[in-house]
C-alpha positions as CSV (number, residue, x, y, z in Angstrom):
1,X,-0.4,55.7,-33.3
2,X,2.7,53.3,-33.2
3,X,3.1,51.2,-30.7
4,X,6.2,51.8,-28.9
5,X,8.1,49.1,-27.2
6,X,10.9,49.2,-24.1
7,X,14.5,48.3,-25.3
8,X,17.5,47.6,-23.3
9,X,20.9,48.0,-25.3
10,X,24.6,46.8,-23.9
11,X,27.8,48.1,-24.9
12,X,29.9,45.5,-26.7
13,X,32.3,45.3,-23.0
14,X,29.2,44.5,-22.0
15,X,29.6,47.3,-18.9
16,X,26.9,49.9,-19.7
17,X,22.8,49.7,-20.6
18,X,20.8,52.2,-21.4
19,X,17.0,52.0,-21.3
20,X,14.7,53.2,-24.0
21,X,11.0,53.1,-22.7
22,X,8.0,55.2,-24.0
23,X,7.3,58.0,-21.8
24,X,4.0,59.3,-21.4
25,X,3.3,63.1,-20.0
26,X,0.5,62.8,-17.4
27,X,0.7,66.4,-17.0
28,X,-1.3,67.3,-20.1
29,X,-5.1,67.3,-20.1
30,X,-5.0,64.1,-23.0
31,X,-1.7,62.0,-21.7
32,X,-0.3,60.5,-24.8
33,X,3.7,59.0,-25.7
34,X,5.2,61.7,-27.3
35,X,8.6,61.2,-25.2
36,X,11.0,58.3,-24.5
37,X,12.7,58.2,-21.1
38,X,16.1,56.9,-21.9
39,X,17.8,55.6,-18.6
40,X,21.5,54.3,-18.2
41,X,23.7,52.8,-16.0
42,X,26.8,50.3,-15.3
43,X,26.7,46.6,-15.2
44,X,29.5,45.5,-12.6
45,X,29.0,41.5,-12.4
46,X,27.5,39.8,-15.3
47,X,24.0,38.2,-13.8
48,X,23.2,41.5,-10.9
49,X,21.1,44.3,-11.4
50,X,23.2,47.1,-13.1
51,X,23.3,50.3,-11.5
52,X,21.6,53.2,-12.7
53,X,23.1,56.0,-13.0
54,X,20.5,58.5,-14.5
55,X,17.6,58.9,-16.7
56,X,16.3,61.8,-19.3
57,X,13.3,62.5,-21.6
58,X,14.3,62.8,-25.2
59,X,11.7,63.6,-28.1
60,X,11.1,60.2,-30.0
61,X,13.1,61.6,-33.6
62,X,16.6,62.0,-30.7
63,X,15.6,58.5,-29.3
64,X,15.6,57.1,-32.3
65,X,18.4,58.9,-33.7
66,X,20.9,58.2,-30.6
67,X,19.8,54.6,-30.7
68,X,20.7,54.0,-34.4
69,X,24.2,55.6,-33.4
70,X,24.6,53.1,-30.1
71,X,23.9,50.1,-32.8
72,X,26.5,51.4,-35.2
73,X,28.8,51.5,-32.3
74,X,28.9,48.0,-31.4
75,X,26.1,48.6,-29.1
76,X,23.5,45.2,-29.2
77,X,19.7,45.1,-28.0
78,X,19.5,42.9,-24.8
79,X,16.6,40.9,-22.2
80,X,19.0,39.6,-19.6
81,X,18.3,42.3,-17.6
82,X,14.2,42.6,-18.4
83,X,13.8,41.3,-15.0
84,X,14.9,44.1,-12.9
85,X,12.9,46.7,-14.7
């Protein structure tokens, strides 16, 4: 199995992030990532902690596939914010 890594992406106004982090179902008998939680949110001033507005479970083909269309939009992978999550 991969090993799956947490990205942060920024818009290119450099006003939203999203979150892509591997999320693991502790609900089944054998917990493995199947899942990524994708969360998002607003950056208001450049060097605070951005503001999240919400989070949801995608399957990791959708993560994947919503990511690739964020980079294509301008969006660009990001660790300023690494320390508040």
């Amino acid at each position: 199995m991969e090993k799956l890594e947490k990205f942060t992406l920024i818009n290119k106004d450099r006003s939203r992030i999203k979150v892509f982090e591997p999320f693991e179902d502790v609900s089944k008998p054998c917990p493995g990532i199947d899942a990524i939680l994708i969360s998002y949110g607003c950056v208001y001033k450049k060097l605070s902690k951005p503001v999240m507005k919400g989070s949801r479970v995608e399957t990791i083909e959708a993560a994947r596939k919503e990511y690739a269309e964020l980079l294509k939009e301008g969006w660009k992978k990001t660790s300023i914010f690494r320390s508040y999550f």
